[in-house]
C-alpha positions as CSV (number, residue, x, y, z in Angstrom):
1,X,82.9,104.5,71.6
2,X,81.6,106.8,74.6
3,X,79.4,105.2,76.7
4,X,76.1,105.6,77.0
5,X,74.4,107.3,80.5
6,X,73.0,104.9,82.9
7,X,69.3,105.8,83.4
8,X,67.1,104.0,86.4
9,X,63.9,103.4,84.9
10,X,62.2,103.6,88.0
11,X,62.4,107.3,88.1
12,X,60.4,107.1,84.8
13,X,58.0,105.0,86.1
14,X,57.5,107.2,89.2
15,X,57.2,110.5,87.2
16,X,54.1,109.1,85.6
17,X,52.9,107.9,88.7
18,X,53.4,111.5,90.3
19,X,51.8,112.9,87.2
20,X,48.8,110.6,87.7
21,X,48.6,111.7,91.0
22,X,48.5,115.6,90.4
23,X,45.3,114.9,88.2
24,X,43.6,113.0,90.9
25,X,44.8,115.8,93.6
26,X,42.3,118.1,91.0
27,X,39.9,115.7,90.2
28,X,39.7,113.6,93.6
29,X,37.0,110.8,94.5
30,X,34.2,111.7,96.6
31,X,33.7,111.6,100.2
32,X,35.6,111.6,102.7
33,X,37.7,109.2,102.0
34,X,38.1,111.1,98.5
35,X,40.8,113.7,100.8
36,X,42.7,111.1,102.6
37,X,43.8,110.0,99.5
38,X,44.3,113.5,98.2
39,X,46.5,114.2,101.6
40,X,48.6,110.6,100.2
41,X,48.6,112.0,96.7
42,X,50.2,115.6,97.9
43,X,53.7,113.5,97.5
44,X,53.6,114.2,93.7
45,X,55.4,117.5,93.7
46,X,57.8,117.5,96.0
47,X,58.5,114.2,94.1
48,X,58.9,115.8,90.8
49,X,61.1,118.4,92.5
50,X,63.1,115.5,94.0
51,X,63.6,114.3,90.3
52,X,64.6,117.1,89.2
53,X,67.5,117.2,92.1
54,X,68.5,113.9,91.3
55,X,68.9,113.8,87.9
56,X,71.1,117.1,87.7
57,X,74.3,115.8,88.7
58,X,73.7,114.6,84.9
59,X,73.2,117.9,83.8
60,X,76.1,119.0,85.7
61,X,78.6,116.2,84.0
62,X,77.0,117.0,80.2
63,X,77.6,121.1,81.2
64,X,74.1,121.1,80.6
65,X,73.2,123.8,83.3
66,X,72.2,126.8,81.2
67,X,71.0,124.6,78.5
68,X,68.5,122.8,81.0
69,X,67.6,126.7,82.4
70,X,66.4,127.6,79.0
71,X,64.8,125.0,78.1
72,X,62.2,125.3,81.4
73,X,62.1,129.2,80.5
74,X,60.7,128.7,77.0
75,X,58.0,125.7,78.3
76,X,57.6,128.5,81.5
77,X,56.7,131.1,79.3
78,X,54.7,129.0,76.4
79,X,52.6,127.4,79.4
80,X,51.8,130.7,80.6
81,X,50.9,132.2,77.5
82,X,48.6,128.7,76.5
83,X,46.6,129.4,79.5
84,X,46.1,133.2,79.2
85,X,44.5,132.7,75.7
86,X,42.7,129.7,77.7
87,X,41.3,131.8,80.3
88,X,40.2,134.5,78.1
89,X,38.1,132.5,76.5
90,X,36.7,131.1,79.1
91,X,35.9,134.1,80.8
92,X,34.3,135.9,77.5
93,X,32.6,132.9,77.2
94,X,30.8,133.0,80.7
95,X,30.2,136.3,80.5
96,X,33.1,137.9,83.1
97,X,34.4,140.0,80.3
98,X,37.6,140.6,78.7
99,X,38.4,144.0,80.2
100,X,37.6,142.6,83.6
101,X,39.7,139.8,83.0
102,X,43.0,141.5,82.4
103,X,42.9,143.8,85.0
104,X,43.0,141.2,87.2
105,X,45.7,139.4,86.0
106,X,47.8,142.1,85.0
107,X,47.0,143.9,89.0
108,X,50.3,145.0,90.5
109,X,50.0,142.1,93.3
110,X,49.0,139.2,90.5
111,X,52.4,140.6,88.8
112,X,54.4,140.8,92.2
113,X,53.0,137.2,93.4
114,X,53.9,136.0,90.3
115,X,57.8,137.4,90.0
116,X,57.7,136.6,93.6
117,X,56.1,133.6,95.0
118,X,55.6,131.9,91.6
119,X,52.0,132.1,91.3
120,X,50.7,132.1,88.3
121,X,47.6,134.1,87.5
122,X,46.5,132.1,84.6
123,X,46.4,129.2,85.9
124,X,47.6,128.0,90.0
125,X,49.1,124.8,89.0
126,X,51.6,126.5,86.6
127,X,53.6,127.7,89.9
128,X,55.5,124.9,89.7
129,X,57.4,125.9,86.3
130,X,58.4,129.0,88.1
131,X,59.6,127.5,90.8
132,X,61.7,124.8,89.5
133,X,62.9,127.5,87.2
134,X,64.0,129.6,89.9
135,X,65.6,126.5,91.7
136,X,67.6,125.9,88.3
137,X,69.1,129.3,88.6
138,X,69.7,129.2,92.4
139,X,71.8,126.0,92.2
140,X,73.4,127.0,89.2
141,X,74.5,130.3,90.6
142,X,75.2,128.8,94.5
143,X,77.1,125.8,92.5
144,X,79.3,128.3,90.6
145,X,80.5,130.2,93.8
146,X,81.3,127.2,95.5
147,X,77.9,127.6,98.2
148,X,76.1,125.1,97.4
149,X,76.5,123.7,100.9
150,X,74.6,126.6,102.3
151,X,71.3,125.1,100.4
152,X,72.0,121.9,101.9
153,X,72.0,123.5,105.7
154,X,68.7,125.0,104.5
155,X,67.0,122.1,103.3
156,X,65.9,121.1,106.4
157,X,65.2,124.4,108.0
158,X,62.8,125.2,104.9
159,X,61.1,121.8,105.7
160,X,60.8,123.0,109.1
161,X,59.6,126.6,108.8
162,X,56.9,125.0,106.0
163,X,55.4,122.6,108.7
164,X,55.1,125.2,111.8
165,X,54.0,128.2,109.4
166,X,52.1,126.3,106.9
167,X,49.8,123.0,107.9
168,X,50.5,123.7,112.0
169,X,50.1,127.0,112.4
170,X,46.5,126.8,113.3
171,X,47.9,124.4,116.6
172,X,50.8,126.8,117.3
173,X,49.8,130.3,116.3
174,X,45.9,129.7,116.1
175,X,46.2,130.9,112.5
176,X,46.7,131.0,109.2
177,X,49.5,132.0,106.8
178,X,49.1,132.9,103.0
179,X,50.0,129.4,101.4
180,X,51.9,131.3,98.8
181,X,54.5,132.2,101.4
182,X,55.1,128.6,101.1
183,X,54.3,126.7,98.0
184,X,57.1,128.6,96.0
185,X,60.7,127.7,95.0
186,X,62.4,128.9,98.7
187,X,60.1,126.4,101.4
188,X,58.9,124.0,98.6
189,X,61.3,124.0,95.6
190,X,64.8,123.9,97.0
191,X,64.7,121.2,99.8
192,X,63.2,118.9,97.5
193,X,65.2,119.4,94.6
194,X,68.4,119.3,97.1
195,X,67.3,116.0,98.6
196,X,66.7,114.3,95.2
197,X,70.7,115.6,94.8
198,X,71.7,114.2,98.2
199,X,70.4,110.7,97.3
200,X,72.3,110.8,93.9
201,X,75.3,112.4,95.0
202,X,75.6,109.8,97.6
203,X,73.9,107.0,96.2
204,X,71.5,106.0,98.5
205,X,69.4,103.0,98.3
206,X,67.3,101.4,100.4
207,X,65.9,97.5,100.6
208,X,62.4,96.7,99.4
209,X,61.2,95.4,102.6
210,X,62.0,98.6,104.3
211,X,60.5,100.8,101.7
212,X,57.1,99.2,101.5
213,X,57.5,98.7,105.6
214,X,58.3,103.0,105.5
215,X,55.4,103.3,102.9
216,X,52.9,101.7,104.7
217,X,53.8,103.4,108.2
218,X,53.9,107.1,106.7
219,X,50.6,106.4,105.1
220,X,49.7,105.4,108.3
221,X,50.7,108.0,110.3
222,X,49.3,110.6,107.5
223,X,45.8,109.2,108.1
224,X,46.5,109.8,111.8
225,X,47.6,113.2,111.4
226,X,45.2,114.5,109.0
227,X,42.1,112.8,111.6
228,X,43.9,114.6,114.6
229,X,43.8,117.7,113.3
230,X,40.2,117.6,111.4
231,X,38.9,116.3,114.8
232,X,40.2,119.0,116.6
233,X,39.3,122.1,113.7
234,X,43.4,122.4,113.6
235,X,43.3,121.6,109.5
236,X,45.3,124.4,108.1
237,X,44.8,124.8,104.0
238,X,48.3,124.3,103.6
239,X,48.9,120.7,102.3
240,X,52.0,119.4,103.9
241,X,51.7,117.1,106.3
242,X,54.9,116.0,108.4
243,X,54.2,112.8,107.0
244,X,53.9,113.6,103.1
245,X,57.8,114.7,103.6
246,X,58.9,111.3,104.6
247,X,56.3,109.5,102.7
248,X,57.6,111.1,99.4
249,X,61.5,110.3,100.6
250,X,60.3,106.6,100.8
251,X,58.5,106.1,97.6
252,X,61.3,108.3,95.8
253,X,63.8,105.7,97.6
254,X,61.1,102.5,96.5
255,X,61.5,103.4,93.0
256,X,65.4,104.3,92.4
257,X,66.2,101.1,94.4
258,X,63.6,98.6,93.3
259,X,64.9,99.5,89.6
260,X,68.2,99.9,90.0
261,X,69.3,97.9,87.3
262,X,72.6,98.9,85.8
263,X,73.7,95.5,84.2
264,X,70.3,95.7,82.3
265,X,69.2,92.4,84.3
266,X,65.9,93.1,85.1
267,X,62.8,92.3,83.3
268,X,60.3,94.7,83.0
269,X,56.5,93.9,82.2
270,X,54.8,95.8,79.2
271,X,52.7,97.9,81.4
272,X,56.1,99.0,83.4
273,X,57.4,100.0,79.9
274,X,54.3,101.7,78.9
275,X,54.7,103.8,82.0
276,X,58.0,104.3,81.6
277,X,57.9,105.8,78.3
278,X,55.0,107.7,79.2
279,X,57.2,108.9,82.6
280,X,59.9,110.2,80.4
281,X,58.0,111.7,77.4
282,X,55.3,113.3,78.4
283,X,55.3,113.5,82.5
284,X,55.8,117.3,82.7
285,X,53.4,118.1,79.7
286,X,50.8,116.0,81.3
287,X,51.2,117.8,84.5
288,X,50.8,121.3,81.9
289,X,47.5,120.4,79.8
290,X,45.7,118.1,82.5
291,X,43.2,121.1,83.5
292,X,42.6,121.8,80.2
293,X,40.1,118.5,80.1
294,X,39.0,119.1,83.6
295,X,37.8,122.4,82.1
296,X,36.3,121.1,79.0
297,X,34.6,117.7,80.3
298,X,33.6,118.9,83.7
299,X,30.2,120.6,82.0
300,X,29.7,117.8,79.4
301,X,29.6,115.1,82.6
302,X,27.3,117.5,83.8
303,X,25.1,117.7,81.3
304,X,24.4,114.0,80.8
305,X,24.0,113.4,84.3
306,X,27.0,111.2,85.1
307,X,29.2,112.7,87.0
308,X,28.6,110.9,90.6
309,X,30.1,107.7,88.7
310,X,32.2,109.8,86.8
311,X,34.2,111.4,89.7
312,X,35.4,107.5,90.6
313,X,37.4,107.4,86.8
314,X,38.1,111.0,86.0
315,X,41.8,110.8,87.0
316,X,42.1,107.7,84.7
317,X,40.3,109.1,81.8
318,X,41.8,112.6,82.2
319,X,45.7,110.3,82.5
320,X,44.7,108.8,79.5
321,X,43.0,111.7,77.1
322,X,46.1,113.7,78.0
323,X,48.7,111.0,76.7
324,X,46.2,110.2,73.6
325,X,46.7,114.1,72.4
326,X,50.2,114.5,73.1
327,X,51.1,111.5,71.0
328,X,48.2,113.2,68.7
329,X,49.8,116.7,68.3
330,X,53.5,114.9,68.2
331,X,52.4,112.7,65.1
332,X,50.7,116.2,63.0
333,X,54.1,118.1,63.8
334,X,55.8,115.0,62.8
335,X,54.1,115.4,59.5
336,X,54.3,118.8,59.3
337,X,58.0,118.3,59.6
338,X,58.8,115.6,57.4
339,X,56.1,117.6,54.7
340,X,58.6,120.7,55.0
341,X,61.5,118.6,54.7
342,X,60.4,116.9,51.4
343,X,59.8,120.6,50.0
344,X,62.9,122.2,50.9
């Protein structure tokens, strides 16, 4: 009997986490205090990419490589195609016009930042499909010749070049940089996804006392950072702090080490299951639909005059409406499916 793949529950756990965490990026509290926690929250995606790094030696040992690439093609493409019809509407709706509309998003720089830099133009959160796509092909490609020790070199140097030309380059150049040039799959993508494979390929772990020691200390010194350069008009638009790239390695390390439980020893608490099957099932298509209700129930929260105590739960509700319909939808193709099956 083969056996069956080892998989650390902890990464499921933190996948919903890091999805929770990309809603309350786009629907943060208010104040002030509202963007220090969205600064804390920017771990989310280098932490999905980090997941995606770790769990392809997987991939790699099933042959899975071009399998895995098609499969983020076809949710790359549908998600891009959801939000097109999305936007139209919305824009006939508040009058832009459809004409209007399209010639924007079909422009010959919305086409070449999109091929490009990974930016979609139907919706800017989708750049993360491209780019992990991207990174799928990279590593599949650099794997096959034998390079793949070239992206390792890079990792850091693509960390490097996103701090100085991306949230420093106000204190070093006294200017800005397009944040495109950076949030793609070359500065952001690859590093990430190539330390989540470091930490597999080498199994790292790490104690919980120094992980909720690192935790607290890079949270720390993110506060400090982001109040230095506020105070001193330095606050580039880019969102990567020196600290988010640590802070991300530490919590990525919490959770794979903390839940490293291959004997099948530990006990895990209903809500740690809960989030674990919501991690695992539906982390990615809650990171896809989420502004879909941040569209929808933005105007209705408006409308009955709620929306200062509203902005306090939004991430919650929005976390929890998005789970509710993807079981939803799942259950009516089940139907569908089982319906079809009966008649054939």
């Amino acid at each position: 009997m083969e056996k069956r793949e080892y998989r650390n529950i902890g990464i499921d756990i933190l996948k919903a986490f890091s999805a929770f965490l990309v809603i309350y990026i786009h629907t943060p509290f208010p104040y002030e205090i509202g963007q220090y926690l969205v600064s804390m929250a920017r771990v989310a995606v280098p932490i999905f990419f980090m997941i995606s790094g770790y769990f392809y030696l997987n991939i790699v040992g099933r042959k899975g490589e071009e399998r895995q690439i098609k499969k983020i093609f076809k949710i790359f493409i549908l998600s891009n195609i959801l939000y097109f019809f999305i936007k139209v509407v919305f824009e006939t709706l508040i009058g832009n016009g459809f004409l209007s509309y399209i010639l924007k998003v079909f422009s010959k720089e919305s086409i070449f930042n999109f091929i490009v830099f990974n930016v979609s133009p139907f919706n800017g959160h989708l750049w993360y499909l491209g780019a992990i796509l991207y990174v799928l092909i990279i590593t599949y490609i650099f794997d096959r010749l034998k390079l793949k020790k070239i992206l390792y070199i890079l990792t850091p140097i693509f960390l490097i070049i996103d701090i100085i030309f991306g949230k420093y380059s106000l204190a070093i150049f006294g200017r800005e940089f397009l944040y495109i040039y950076l949030r793609n799959f070359i500065i952001t993508g690859l590093p990430y996804f190539y330390i989540g494979r470091i930490i597999k390929e080498n199994q790292i772990r790490i104690k919980n006392y120094v992980a909720i020691l690192g935790i607290f200390i890079f949270s720390s010194t993110l506060i400090f950072e982001r109040y230095i350069l506020k105070f001193y008009n330095l606050n580039a638009e880019r969102d990567s702090f020196i600290s988010v790239i640590f802070l991300a390695i530490i919590i990525f390390l919490f959770f794979t080490s903390f839940y490293d439980d291959e004997k099948g020893q530990f006990k895990l608490s209903k809500l740690e299951i809960a989030l674990a099957n919501v991690g695992r099932r539906y982390s990615l298509l809650i990171y896809i639909i989420h502004p879909i209700f941040i569209l929808l129930l933005k105007p209705i929260i408006f409308r009955l005059g709620v929306y200062k105590y509203y902005q306090f739960i939004s991430a919650i509700i929005i976390f929890i409406l998005c789970i509710l319909l993807i079981k939803m939808v799942k259950e009516v193709f089940k139907l569908i499916n089982i319906k079809f099956n009966l008649k054939n």
